[in-house]
C-alpha positions as CSV (number, residue, x, y, z in Angstrom):
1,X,0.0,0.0,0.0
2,X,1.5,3.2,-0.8
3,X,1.6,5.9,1.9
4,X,1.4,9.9,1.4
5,X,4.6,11.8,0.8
6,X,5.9,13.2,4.1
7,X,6.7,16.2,3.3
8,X,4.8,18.5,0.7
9,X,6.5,19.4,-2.7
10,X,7.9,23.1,-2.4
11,X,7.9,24.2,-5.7
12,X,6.3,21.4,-8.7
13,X,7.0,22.3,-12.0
14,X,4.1,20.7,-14.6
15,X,5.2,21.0,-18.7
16,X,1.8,20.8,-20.3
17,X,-0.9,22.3,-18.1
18,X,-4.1,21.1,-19.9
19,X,-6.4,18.1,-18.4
20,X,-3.6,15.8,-17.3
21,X,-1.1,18.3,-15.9
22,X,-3.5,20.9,-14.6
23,X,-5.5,17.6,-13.0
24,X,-2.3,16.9,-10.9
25,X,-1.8,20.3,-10.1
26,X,-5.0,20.9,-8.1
27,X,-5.2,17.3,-7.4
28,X,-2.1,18.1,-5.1
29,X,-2.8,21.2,-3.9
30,X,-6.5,19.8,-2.8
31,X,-4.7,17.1,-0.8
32,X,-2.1,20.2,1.2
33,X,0.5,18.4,-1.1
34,X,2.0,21.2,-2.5
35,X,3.5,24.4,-2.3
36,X,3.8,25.8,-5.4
37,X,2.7,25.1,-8.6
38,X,5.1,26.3,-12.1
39,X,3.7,25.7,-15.6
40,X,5.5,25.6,-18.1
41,X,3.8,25.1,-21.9
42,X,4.3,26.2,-26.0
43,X,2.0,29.5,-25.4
44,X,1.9,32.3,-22.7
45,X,-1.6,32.8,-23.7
46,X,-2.4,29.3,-22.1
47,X,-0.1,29.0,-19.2
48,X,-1.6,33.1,-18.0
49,X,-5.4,30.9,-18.7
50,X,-4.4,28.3,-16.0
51,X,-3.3,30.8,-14.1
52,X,-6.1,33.1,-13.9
53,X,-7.8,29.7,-13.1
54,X,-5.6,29.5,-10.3
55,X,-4.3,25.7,-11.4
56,X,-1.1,27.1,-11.6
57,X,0.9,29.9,-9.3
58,X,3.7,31.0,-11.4
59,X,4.4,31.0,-15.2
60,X,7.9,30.4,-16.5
61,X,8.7,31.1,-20.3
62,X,12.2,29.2,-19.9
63,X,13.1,26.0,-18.0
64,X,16.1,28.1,-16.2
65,X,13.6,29.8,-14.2
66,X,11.0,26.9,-14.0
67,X,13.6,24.3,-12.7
68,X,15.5,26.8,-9.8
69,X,14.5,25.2,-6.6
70,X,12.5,22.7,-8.3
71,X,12.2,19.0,-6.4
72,X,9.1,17.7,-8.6
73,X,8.8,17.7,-12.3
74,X,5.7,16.2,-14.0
75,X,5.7,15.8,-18.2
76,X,2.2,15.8,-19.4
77,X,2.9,17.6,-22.9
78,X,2.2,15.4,-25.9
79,X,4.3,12.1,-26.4
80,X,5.8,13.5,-29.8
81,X,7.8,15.9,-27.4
82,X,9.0,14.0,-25.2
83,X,12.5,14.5,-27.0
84,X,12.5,18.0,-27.5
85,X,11.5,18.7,-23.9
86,X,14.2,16.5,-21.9
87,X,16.9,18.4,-24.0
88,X,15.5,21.8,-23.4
89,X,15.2,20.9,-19.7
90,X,18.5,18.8,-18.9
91,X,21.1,21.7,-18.4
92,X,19.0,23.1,-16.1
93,X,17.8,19.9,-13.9
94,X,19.6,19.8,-10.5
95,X,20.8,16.9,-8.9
96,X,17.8,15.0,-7.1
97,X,15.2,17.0,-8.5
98,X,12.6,14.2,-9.3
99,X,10.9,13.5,-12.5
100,X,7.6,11.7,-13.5
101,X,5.5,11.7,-16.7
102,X,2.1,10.8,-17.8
103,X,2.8,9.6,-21.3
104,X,0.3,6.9,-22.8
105,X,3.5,5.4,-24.2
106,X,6.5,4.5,-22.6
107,X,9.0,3.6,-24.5
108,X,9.7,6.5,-26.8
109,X,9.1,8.4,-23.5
110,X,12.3,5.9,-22.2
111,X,14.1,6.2,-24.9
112,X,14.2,10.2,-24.1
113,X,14.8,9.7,-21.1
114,X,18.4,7.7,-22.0
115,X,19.4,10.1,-24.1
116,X,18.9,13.5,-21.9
117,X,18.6,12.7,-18.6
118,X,21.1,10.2,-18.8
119,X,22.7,11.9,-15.7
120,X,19.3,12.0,-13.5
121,X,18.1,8.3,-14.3
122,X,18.2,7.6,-10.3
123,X,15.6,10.3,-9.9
124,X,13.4,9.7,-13.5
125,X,10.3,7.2,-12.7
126,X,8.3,6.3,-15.7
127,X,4.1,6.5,-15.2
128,X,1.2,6.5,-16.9
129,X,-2.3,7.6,-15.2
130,X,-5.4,5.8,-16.8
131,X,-7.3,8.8,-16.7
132,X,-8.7,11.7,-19.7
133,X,-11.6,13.1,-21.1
134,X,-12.4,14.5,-24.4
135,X,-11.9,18.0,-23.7
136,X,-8.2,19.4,-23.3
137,X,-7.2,22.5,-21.6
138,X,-6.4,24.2,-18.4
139,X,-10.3,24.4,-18.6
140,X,-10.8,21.1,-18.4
141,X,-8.9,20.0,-15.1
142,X,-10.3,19.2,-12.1
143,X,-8.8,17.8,-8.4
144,X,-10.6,14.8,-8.6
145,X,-9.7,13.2,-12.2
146,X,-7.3,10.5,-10.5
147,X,-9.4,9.7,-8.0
148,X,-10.2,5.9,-8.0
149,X,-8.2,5.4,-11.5
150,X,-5.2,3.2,-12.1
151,X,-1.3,5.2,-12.5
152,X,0.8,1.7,-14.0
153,X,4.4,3.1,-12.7
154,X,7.2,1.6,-15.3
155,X,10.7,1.9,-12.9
156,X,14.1,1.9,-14.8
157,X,16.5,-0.6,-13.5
158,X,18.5,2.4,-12.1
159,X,15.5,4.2,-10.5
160,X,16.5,4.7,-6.5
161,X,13.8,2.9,-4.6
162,X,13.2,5.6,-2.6
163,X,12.3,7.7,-5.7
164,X,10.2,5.1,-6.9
165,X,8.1,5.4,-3.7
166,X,8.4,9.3,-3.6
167,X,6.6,9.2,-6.7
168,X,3.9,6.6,-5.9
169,X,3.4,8.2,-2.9
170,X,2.8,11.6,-5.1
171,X,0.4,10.2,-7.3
172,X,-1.4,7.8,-4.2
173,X,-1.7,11.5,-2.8
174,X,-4.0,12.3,-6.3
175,X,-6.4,9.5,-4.9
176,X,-5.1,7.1,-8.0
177,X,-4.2,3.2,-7.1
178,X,-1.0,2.5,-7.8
179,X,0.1,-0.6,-10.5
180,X,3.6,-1.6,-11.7
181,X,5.0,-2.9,-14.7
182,X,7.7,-3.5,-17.7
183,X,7.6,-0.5,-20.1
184,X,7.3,-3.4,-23.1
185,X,4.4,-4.9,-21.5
186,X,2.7,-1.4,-20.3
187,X,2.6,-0.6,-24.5
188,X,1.6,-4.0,-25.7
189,X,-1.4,-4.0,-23.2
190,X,-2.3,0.0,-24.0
191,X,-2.2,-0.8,-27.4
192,X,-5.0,-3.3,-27.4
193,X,-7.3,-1.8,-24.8
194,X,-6.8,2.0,-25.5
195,X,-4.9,3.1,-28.4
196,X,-6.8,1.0,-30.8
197,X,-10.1,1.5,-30.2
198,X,-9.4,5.2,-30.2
199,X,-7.8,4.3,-33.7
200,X,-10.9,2.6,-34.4
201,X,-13.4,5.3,-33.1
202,X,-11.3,8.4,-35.4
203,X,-11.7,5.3,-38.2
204,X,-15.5,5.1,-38.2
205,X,-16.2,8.9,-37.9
206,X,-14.2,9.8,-40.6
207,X,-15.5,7.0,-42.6
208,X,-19.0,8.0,-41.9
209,X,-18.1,11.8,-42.3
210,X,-16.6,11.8,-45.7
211,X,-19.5,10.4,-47.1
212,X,-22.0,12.1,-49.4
213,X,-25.1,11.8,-46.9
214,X,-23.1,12.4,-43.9
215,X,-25.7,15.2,-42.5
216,X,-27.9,12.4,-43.0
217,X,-26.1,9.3,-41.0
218,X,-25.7,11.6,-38.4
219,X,-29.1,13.0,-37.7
220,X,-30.5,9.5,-37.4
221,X,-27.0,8.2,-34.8
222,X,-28.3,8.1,-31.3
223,X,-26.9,6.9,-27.8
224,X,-25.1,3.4,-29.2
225,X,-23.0,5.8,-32.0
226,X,-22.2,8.6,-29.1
227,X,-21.3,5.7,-26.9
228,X,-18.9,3.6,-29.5
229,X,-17.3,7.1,-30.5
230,X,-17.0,9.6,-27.6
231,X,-13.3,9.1,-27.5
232,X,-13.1,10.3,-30.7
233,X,-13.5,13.6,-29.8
234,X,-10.2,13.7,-28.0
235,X,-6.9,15.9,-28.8
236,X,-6.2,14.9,-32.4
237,X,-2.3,16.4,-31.4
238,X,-2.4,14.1,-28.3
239,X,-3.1,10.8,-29.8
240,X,-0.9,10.9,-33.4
241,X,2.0,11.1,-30.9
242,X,0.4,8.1,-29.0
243,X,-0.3,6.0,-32.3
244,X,2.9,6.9,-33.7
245,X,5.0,6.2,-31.0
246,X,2.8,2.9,-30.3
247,X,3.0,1.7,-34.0
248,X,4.4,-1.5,-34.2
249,X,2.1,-2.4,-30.9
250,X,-0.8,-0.7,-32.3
251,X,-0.2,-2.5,-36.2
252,X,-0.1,-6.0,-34.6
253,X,-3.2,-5.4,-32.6
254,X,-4.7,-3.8,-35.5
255,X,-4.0,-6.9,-37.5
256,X,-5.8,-9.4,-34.7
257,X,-8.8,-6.8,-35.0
258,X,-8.8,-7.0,-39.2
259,X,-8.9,-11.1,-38.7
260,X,-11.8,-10.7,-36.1
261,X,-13.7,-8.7,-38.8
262,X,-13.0,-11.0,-41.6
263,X,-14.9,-13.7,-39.2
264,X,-17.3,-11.6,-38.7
265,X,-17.8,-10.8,-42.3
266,X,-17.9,-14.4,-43.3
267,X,-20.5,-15.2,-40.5
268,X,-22.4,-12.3,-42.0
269,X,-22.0,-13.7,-45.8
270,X,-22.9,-17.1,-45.1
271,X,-26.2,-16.3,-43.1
272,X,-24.6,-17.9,-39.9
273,X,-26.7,-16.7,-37.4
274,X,-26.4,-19.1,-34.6
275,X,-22.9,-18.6,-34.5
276,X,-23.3,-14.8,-34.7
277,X,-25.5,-15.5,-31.7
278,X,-22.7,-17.4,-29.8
279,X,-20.2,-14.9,-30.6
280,X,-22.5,-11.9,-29.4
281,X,-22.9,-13.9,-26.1
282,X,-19.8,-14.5,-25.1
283,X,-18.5,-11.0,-26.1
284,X,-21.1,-10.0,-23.8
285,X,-20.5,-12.4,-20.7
286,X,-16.7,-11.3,-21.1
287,X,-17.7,-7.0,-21.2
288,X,-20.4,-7.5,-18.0
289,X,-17.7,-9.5,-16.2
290,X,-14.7,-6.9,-16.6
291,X,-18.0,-4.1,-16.2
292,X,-19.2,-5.9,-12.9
293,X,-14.9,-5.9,-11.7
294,X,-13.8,-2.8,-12.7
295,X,-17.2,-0.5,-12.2
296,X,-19.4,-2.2,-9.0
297,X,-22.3,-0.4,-8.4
């Protein structure tokens, strides 16, 4: 069980202070975790918005004056700048200043991580929070987003323990339950239960968008078409880094999807019913089980 931090976080810089990184913020400062809160982000326009909204206590344009006196970093930009980011930030990182991200993907995120931080790996622990909505923003954050959800926590082999549990402790602190495992295994999983039927939801709007009586098809879609495709009305930005980075994972589960369809299709063609029938059952026993797990009433 993972216990709160014992001391509060002076001065916590988040890069990326939209629904993930602006939910951490107040999540934090909710629980008396904090001290101050630095944003740093691509437009001053944004970072003065989650300011005004009081997510954030102090904007910094540069990571020179973001990092000074820092001792808690989160990344929640985009995956795609992952790279970009760790260099920009590296000179100016001080020794035991700890570092966390909330990257759907991990190992692009790792691979970053080798190449800039290189010096700070003892202090650099992997995470992912299973939590989002479709709107993005300062806006959109709220204290209790984490609350109940899962943060999967991917250590590096030269992570300090004590870090490690710094940062579960952090995210415990959020109200998330903590889960651990290999980066490799944390993207194979992702990759079947979230980035592909995102990939799959984008898919069928644009399908049915692009066609000549679009306006129509959507007047008549009701709760089963808002249901099957509210994630697609997430941050387009947001998840062609996470496909991208996720490709090869993505492609293979992509492929096992195409061969489900094909059976499908050949049910369909053949007038099969029964087995149809059978099919539709035990897709259904298998959703109300993990339903009946994951969500009790």
């Amino acid at each position: 069980m993972d216990v709160l931090p014992e001391a509060p976080i002076r001065r916590l810089v988040v890069c990326g202070v939209g629904l993930i990184g602006g939910s951490f913020a107040l999540a934090l400062k909710s629980a008396g975790m904090v001290e101050r809160v630095v944003g740093v982000g691509r437009t001053q326009a944004s970072l003065e918005r989650a300011k005004t909204l009081g997510v954030i206590d102090e904007v910094a344009l540069d990571w020179a004056t973001a990092l000074s006196g820092a001792d808690f970093v989160l990344l929640a930009m985009p995956v795609g700048q992952a790279n970009a980011v760790m260099a920009a930030m590296a000179p100016h990182l001080a020794p035991g200043t700890v570092v966390t991200d909330a990257g759907s993907t991990k190992r692009d995120v790792i691979e970053a991580i080798y190449a800039h931080l290189d010096a700070h790996l003892m202090h650099v622990v992997p995470a992912h929070p299973i939590a989002g909505a479709e709107k993005s923003g300062a806006d959109a954050a709220f204290s209790t987003l984490y609350r109940g959800r899962n943060v999967v926590v991917t250590p590096l082999p030269e992570n300090d323990p004590a870090t490690v549990a710094r940062v579960r402790a952090v995210w415990a602190a959020c109200g998330a339950s903590l889960r651990e495992m290999s980066p490799q295994d944390h993207d194979r999983v992702f990759a079947a239960v979230s980035h592909l039927p995102h990939l799959l939801a984008f898919g069928l709007v644009h399908d049915l968008a692009g066609r000549a009586n679009a306006e129509q098809l959507f007047s008549f879609a009701a709760s089963g078409f808002r249901d099957f495709t509210r994630i697609a009305g997430s941050h387009p930005e947001m998840w062609r880094d996470i496909c991208m980075a996720n490709r090869h994972a993505l492609t293979a589960e992509l492929d096992q999807y195409l061969g489900e369809l094909a059976y499908l299709r050949a049910l369909l063609m053949s007038g099969d019913g029964a087995s149809l029938e059978t099919l539709f059952g035990e897709a259904r026993e298998a959703r109300n089980r993990w339903a009946e797990k994951t969500f009790p009433s």
